[in-house]
C-alpha positions as CSV (number, residue, x, y, z in Angstrom):
1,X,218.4,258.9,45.4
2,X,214.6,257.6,45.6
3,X,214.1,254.7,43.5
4,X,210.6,253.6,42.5
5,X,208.9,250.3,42.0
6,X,206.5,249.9,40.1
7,X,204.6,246.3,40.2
8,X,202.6,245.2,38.2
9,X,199.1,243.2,39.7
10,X,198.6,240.4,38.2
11,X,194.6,238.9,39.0
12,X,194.4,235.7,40.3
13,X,190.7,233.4,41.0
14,X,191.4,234.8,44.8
15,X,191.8,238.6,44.3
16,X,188.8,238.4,41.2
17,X,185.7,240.6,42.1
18,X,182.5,239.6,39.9
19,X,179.8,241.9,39.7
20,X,176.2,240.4,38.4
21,X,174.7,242.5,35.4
22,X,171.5,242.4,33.8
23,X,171.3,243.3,30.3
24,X,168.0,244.1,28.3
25,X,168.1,242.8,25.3
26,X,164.4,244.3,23.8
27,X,164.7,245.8,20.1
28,X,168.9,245.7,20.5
29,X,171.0,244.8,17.2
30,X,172.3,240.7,18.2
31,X,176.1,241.6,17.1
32,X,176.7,244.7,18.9
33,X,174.8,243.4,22.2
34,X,177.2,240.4,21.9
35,X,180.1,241.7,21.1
36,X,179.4,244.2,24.6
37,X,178.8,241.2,26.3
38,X,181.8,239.2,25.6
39,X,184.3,241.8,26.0
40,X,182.1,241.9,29.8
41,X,182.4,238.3,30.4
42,X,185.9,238.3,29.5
43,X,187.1,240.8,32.4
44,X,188.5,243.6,29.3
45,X,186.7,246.6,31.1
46,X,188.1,246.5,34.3
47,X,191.5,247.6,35.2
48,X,192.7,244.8,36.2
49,X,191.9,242.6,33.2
50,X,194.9,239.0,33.2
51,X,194.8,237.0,30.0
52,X,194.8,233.7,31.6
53,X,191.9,234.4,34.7
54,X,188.7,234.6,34.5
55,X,188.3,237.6,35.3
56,X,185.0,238.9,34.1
57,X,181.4,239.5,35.4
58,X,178.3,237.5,35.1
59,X,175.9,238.9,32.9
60,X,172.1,237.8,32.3
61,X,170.3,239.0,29.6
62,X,166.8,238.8,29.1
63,X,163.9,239.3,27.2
64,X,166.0,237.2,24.4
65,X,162.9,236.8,21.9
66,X,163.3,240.8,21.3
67,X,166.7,240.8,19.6
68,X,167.2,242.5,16.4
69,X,168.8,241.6,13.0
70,X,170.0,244.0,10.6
71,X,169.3,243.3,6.7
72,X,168.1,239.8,5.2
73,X,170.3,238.1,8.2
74,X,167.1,236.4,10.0
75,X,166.1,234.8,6.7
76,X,169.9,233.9,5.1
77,X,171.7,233.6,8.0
78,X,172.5,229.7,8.6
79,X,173.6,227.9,11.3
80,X,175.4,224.9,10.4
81,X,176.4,221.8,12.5
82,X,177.4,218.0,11.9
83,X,176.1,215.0,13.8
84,X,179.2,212.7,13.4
85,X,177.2,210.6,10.7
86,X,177.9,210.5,6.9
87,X,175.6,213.1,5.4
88,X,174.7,214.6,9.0
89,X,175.4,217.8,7.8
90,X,172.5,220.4,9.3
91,X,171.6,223.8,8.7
92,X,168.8,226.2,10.5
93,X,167.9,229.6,9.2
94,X,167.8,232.1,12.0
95,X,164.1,232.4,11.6
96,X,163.4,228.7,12.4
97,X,165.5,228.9,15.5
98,X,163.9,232.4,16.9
99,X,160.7,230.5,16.5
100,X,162.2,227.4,18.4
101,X,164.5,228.8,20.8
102,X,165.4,232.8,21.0
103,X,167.8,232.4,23.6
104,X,170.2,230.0,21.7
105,X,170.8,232.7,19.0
106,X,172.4,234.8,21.7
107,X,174.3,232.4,23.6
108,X,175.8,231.3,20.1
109,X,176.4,234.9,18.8
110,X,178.4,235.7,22.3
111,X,180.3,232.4,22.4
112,X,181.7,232.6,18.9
113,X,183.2,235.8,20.2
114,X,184.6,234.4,23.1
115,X,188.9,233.5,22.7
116,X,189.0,229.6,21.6
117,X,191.3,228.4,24.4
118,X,190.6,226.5,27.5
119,X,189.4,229.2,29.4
120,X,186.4,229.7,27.2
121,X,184.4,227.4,28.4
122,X,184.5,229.0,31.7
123,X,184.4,232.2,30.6
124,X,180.9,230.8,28.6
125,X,179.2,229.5,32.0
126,X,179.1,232.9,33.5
127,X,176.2,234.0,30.9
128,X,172.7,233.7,31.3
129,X,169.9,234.0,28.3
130,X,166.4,234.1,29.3
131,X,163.2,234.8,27.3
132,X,160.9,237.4,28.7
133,X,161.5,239.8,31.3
134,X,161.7,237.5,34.3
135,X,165.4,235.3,36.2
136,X,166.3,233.6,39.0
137,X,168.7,235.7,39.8
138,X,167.6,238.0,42.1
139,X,169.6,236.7,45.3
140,X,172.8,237.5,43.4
141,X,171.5,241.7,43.2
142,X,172.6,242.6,39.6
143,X,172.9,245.4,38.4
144,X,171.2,246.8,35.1
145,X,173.8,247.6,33.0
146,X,172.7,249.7,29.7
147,X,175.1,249.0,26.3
148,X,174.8,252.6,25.0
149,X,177.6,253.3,27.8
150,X,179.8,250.5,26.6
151,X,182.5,251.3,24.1
């Protein structure tokens, strides 16, 4: 009688291949391109996708200052933060911060989708936001990657 064994592969920060992908971010919608993005950077479209590796790819996306929000969202949405300090509570409209910095509303959409454990942070370093069309990653040969083939 032939038995067979299945194993199962479990990825490991050896055996991890990471692919470099550029993403265009011109007239996209801000939560679909993250939520694309994240599930990237986290490793969950490849095969071989572990829970508790970093498995993903790095991704750059540029031309951040293009990004698209459906509705009211750019002049209700607010961003909130405290400074530590009795009455340090802080809020920014999207609108002020696409006039300040564009590439901060992508890099916080696409982190707040990221799992809240320790590997975030890691997972989080692998993405690059730049405004206009140009990076300085062009040693690393990405890859243009286009969202519309990204379920």
């Amino acid at each position: 009688m032939d038995t067979l064994s299945y194993k199962t592969k479990s990825a490991n920060n050896a055996t991890v291949k990471k692919d470099w992908y550029v993403v265009d971010a011109s007239n996209e919608v801000l939560g679909r391109l993250s939520s694309k993005v994240a599930k990237i950077l986290r490793g969950k479209n490849k095969p071989d996708f572990t829970p508790h590796v970093d498995c993903g790819d790095n991704v750059i996306i540029i031309n951040a200052e293009k990004i698209r929000l459906t509705g009211n969202k750019i002049f209700k949405k607010q961003y909130i933060r405290y400074t530590g300090y009795p009455g340090g509570q802080r809020s920014e409209t999207v609108e002020s911060l696409m006039s300040r910095n564009p590439s901060r509303i992508i890099e916080k959409a696409v982190k707040g989708m990221l799992p809240k454990n320790r590997l975030s942070n890691t997972i989080y370093k692998n993405l690059y936001v730049y405004i206009g069309n140009k990076h300085p990653h062009e040693a690393q040969q990405p890859k243009e990657l286009k969202l519309k083939s990204i379920k």
